[in-house]
C-alpha positions as CSV (number, residue, x, y, z in Angstrom):
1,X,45.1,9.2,-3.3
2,X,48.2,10.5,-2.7
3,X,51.1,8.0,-2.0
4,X,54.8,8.7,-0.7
5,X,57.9,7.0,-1.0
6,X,61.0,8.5,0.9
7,X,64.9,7.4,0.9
8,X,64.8,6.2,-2.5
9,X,67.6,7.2,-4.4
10,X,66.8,9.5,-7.4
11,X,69.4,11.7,-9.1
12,X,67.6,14.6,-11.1
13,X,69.4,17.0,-13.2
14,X,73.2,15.0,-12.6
15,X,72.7,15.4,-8.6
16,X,71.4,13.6,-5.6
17,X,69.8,16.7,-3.8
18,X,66.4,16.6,-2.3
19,X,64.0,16.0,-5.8
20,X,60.7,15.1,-6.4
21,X,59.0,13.0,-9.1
22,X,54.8,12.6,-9.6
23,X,52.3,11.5,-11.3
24,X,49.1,12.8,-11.3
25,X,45.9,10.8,-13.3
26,X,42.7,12.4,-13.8
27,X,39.4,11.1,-14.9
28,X,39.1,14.0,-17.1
29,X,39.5,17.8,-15.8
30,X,42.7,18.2,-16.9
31,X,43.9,21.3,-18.6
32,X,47.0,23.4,-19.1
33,X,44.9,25.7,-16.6
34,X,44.0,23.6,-14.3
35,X,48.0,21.7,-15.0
36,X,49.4,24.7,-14.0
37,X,47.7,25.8,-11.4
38,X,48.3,22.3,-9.8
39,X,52.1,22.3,-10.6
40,X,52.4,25.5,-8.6
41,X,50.6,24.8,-5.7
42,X,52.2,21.0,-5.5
43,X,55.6,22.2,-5.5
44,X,55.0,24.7,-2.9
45,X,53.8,22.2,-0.8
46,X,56.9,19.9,-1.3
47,X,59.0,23.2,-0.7
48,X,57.9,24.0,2.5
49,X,57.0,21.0,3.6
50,X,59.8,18.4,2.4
51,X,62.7,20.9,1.7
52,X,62.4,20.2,-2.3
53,X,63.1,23.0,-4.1
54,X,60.6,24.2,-7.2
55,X,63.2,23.7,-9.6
56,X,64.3,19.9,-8.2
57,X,60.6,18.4,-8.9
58,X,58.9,17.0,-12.0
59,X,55.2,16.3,-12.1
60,X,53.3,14.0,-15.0
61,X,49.5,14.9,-15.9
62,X,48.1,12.2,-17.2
63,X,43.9,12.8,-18.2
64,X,42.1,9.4,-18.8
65,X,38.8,8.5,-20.0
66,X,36.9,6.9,-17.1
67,X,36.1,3.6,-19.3
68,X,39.9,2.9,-18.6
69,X,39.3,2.3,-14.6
70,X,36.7,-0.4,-13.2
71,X,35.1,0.0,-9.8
72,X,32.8,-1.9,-8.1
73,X,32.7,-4.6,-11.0
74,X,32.3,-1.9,-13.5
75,X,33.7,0.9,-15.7
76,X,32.6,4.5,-14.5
């Protein structure tokens, strides 16, 4: 699930040029591998496609065990 939230006011790094902030949750899989490989390819994305440079965007990883999400009235 990816959600978006433009023309919200974010300063990043003392300015108020284009930036970026995510989070990204896993139900496991995550990796300093995997972390950066994700990191890299995310912020091309927002490069080319929103005009945010690499250096303007910070990204969260966040692994979690899937006992801490419920679906369909249960844990998975």
């Amino acid at each position: 699930m990816i959600v978006l939230k433009g023309s919200i006011p974010i300063s990043f790094g003392g300015t108020e040029q284009p930036a970026a902030y995510a989070e990204l949750v896993s139900i496991g899989g995550l990796n300093p591998d995997t972390n950066k490989k994700l990191s890299g390819a995310i912020a091309t994305i927002l490069e080319s496609k929103l005009s945010v440079p690499k250096s303007r965007f910070f990204l969260k990883f966040y692994d979690t065990k899937g006992s801490n999400f419920g679906w369909n009235g249960s844990t998975f």
